[in-house]
LUMTI-345556 format. One line per 3 residues: number of its first residue (from 1); their letters; for each residue z, x, y of N, C-alpha, C, O. Coordinates in Angstrom, 3 decimals. Layout:
BEGIN
NUM) a) Z,X,Y,Z,X,Y,Z,X,Y,Z,X,Y ~ ... $
***
This chain:
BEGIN
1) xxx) -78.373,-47.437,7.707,-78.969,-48.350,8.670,-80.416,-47.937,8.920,-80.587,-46.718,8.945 ~ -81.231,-48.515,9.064,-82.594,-48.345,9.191,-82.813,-48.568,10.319,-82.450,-49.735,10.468 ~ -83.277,-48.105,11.487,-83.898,-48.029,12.726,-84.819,-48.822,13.200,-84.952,-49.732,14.018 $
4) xxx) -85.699,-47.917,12.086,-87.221,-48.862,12.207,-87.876,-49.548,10.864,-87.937,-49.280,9.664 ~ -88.335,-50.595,11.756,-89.200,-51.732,10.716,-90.816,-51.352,10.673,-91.477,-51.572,11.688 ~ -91.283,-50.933,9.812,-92.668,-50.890,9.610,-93.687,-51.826,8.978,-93.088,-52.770,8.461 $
7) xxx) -94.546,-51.884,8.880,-95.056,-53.054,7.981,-96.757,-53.071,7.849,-97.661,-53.235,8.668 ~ -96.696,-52.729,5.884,-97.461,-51.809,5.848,-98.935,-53.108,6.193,-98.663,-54.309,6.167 ~ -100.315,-52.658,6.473,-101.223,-53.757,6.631,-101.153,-55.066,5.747,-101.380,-56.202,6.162 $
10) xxx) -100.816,-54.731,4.522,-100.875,-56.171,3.466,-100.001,-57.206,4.010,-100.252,-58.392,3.794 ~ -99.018,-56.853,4.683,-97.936,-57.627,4.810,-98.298,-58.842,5.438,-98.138,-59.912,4.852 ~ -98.737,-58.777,6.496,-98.941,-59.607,7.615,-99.555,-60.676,6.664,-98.813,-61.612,6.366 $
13) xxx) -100.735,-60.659,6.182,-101.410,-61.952,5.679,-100.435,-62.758,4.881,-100.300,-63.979,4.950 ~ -99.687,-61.829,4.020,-99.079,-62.683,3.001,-97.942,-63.076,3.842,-97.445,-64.057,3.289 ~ -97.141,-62.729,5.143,-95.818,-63.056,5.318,-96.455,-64.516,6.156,-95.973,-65.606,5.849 $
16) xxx) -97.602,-64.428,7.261,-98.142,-65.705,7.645,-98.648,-66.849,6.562,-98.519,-68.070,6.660 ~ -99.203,-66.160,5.606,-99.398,-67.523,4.546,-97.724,-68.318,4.265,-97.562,-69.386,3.675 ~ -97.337,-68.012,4.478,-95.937,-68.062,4.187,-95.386,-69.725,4.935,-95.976,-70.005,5.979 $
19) xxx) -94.567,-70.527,4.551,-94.445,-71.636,5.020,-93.191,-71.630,6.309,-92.086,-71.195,5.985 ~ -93.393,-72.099,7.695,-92.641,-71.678,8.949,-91.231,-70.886,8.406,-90.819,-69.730,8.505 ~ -90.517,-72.625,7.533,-88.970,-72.028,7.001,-88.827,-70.273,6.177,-88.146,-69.253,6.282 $
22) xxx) -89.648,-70.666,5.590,-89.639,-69.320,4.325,-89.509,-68.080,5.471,-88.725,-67.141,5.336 ~ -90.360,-68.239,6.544,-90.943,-66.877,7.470,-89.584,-66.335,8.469,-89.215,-65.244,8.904 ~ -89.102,-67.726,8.549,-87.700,-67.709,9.051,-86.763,-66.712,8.014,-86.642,-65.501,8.195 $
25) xxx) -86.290,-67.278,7.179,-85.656,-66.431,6.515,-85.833,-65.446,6.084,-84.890,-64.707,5.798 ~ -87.269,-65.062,5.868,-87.736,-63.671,5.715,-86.790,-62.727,6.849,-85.992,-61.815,6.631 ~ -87.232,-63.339,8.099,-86.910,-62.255,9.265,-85.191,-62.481,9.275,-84.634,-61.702,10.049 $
28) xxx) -84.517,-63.168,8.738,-82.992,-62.837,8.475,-82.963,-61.895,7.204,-82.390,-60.822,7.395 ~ -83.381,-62.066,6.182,-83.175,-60.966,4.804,-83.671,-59.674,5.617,-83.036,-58.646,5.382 ~ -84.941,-59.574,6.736,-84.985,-58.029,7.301,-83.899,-57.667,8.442,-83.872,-56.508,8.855 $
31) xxx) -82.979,-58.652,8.976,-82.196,-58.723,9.940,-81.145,-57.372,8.937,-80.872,-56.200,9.199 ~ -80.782,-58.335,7.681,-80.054,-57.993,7.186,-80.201,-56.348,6.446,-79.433,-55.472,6.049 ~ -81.144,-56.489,6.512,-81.699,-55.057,5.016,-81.576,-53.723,6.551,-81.224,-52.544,6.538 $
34) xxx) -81.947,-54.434,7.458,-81.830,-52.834,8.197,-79.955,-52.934,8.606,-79.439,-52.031,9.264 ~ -79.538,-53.544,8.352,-78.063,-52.962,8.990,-77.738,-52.244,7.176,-77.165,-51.194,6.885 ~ -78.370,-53.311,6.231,-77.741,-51.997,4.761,-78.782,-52.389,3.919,-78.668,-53.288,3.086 $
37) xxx) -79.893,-51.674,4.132,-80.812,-51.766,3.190,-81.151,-51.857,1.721,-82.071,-52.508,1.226 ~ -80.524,-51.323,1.284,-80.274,-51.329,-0.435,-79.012,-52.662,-0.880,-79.156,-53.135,-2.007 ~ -78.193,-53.053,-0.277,-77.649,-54.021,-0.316,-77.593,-55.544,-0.183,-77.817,-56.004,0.937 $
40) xxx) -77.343,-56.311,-1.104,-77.406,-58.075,-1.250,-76.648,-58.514,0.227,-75.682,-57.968,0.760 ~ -77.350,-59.570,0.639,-76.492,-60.265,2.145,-76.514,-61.973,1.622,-76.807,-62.574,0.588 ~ -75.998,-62.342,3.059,-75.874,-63.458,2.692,-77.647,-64.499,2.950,-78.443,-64.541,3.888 $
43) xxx) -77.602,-65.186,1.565,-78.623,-65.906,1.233,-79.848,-64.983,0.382,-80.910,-65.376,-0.100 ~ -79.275,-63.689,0.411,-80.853,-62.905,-0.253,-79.740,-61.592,-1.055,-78.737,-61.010,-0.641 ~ -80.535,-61.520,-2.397,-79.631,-60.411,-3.255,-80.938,-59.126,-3.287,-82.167,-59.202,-3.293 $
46) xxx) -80.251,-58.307,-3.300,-81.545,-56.743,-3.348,-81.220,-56.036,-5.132,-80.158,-55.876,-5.734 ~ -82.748,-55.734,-5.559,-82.502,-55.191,-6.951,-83.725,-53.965,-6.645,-84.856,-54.218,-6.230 ~ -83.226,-52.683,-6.940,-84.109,-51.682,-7.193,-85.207,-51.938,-8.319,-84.965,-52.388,-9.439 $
49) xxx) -86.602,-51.529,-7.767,-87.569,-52.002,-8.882,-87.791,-50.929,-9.368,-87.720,-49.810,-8.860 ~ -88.099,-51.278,-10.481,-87.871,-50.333,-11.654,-89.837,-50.127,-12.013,-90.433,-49.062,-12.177 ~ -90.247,-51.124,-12.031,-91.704,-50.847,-12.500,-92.356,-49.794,-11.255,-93.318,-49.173,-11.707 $
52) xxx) -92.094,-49.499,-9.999,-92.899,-48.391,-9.228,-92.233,-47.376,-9.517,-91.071,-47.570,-9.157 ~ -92.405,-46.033,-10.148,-92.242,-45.358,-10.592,-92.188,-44.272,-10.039,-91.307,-43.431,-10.219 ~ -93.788,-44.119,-8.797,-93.910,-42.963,-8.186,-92.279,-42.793,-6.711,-91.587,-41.785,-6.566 $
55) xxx) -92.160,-43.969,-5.993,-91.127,-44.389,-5.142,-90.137,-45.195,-5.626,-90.301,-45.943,-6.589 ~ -89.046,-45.078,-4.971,-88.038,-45.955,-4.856,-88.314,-47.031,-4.269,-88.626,-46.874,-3.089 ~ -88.322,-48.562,-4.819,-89.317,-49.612,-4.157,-87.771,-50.685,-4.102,-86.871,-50.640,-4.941 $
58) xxx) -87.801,-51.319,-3.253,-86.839,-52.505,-3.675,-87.075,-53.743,-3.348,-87.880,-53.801,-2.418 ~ -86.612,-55.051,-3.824,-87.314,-56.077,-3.637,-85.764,-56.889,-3.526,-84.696,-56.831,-4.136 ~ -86.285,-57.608,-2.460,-84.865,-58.919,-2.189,-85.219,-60.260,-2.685,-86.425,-60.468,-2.550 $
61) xxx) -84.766,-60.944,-3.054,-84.673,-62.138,-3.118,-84.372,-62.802,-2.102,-83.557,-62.404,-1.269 ~ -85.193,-64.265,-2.012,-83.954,-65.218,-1.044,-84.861,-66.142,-1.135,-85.945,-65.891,-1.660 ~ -84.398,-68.032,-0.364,-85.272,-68.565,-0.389,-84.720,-68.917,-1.853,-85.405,-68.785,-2.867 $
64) xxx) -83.514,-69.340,-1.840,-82.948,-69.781,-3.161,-83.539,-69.077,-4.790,-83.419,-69.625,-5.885 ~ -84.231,-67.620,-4.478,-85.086,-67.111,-5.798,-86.259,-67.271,-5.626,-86.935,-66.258,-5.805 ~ -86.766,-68.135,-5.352,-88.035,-68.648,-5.083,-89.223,-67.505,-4.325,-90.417,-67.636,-4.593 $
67) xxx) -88.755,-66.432,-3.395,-89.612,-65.412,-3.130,-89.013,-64.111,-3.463,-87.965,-63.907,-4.077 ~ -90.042,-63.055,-2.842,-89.501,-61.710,-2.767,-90.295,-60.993,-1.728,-91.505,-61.177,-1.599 ~ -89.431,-59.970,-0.807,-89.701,-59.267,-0.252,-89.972,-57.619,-0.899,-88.853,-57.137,-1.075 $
70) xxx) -90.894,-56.760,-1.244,-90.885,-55.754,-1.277,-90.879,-54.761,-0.540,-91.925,-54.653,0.100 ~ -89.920,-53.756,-0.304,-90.026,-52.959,0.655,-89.424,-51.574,0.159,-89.010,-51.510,-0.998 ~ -89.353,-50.331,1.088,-88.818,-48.927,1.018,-88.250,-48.576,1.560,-88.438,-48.888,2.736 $
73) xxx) -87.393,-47.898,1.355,-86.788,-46.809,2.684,-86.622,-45.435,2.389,-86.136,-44.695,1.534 ~ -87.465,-45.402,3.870,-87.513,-43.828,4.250,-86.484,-43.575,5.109,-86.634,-44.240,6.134 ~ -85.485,-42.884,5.130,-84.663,-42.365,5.792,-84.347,-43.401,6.617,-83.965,-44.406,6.017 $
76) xxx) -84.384,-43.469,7.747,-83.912,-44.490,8.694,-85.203,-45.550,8.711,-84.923,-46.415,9.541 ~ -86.330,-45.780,8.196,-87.048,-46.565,8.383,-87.291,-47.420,7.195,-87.019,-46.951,6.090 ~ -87.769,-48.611,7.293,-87.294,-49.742,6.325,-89.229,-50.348,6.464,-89.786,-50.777,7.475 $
79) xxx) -89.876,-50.140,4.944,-91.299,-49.907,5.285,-91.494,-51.533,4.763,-91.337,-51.461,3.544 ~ -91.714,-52.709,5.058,-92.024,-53.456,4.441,-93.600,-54.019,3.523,-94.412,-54.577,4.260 ~ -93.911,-53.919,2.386,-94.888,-54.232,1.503,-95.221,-55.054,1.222,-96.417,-54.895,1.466 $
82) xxx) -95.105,-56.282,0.710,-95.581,-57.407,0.363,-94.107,-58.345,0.570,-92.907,-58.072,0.552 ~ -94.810,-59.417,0.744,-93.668,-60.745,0.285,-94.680,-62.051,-0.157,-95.780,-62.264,0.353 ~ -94.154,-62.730,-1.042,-94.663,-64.102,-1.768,-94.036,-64.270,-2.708,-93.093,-63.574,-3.083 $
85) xxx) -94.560,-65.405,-3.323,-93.270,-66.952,-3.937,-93.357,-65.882,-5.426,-94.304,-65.187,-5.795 ~ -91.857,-66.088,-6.134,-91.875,-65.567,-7.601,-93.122,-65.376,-8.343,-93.677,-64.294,-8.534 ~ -93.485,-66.452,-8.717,-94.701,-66.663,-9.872,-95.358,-65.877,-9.394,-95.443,-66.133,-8.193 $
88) xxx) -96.139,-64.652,-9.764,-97.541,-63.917,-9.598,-96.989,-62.626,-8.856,-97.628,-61.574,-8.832 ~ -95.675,-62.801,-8.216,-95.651,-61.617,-7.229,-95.301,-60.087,-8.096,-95.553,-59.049,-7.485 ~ -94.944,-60.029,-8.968,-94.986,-58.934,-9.717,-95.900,-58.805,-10.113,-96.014,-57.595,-10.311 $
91) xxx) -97.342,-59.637,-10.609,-98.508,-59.099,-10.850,-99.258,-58.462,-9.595,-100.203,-57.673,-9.579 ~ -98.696,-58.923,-8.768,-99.404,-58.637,-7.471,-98.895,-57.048,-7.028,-99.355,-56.418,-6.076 ~ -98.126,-56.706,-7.706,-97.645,-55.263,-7.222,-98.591,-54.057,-8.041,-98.302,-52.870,-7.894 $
94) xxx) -99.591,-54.430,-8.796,-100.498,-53.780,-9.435,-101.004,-53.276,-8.320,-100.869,-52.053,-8.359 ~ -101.640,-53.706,-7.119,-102.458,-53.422,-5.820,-101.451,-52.620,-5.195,-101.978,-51.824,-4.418 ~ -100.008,-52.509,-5.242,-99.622,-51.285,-4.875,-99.060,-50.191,-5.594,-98.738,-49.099,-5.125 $
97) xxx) -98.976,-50.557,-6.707,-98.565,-49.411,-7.936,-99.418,-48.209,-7.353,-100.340,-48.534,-6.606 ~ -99.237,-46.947,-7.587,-99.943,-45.694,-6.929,-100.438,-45.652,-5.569,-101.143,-44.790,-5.044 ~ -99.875,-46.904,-4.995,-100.966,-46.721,-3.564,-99.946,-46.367,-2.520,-100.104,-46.654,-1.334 $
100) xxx) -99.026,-45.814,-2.932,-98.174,-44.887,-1.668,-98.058,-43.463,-1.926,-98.260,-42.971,-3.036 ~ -97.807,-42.958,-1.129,-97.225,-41.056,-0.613,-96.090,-40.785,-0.798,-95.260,-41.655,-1.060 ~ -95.832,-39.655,-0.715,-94.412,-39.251,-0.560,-93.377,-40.298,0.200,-93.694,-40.868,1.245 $
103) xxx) -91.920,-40.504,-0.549,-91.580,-40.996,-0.104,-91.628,-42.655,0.668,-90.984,-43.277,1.514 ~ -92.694,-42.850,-0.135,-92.738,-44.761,0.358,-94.402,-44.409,1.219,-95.364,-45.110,0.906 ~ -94.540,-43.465,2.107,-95.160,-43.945,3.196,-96.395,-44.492,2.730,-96.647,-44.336,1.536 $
106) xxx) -97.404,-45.249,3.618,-98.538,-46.068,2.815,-99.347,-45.149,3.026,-99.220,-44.334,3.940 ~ -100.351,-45.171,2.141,-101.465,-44.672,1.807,-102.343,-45.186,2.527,-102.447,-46.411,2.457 ~ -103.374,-44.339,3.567,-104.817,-44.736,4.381,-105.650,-45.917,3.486,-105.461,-47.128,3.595 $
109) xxx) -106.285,-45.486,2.888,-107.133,-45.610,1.922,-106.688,-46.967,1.455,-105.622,-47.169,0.872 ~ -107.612,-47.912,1.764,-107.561,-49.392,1.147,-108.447,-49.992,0.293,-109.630,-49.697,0.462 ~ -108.105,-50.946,-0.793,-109.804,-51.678,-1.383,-109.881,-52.414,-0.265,-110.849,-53.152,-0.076 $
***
């Protein structure tokens, strides 16, 4: 169970670009990820990502496939990273490839 919700600076822009419904369900897939974080719920499935290398990164689905949430967990805390629509959002994880610390936490240092 994850405690706490964090959310690293990127997040915010991309979760408000986000269309009302989509933002809605976002905040049920995080309803869900902190009672079992690594685990699929209902309306959103979770897959460990394999391309961040330095952390354990995981990304949910929901939003019928159509988005993804990226996020971490640190011990009891559930760090959220990016979210936006399929198309592009794995290119978009280039801007965080290396840009975390031990363990998930975010890195100061921004472009």
């Amino acid at each position: 169970m994850a405690r706490t919700v964090l959310r690293d600076p990127r997040f915010d822009p991309e979760f408000l670009a986000l269309p009302e419904r989509v933002r809605d369900s976002c905040w049920r897939v995080v309803a869900g990820l902190r009672r079992k974080p690594k685990a699929s719920g209902p309306g959103f499935r979770v897959e460990r990502l394999r391309r961040m290398a330095p952390t354990e990164a995981w990304t949910a689905h929901f939003a019928n496939d159509r988005y993804r949430l990226l996020y971490v967990v640190d011990g009891e805390t559930l760090i959220l990273f990016g979210v936006g629509t399929r198309p592009g959002f794995y290119r978009r994880l280039d801007r965080i490839r290396g840009r975390t610390g031990p363990k998930g936490t975010a890195v100061a240092n921004r472009r």
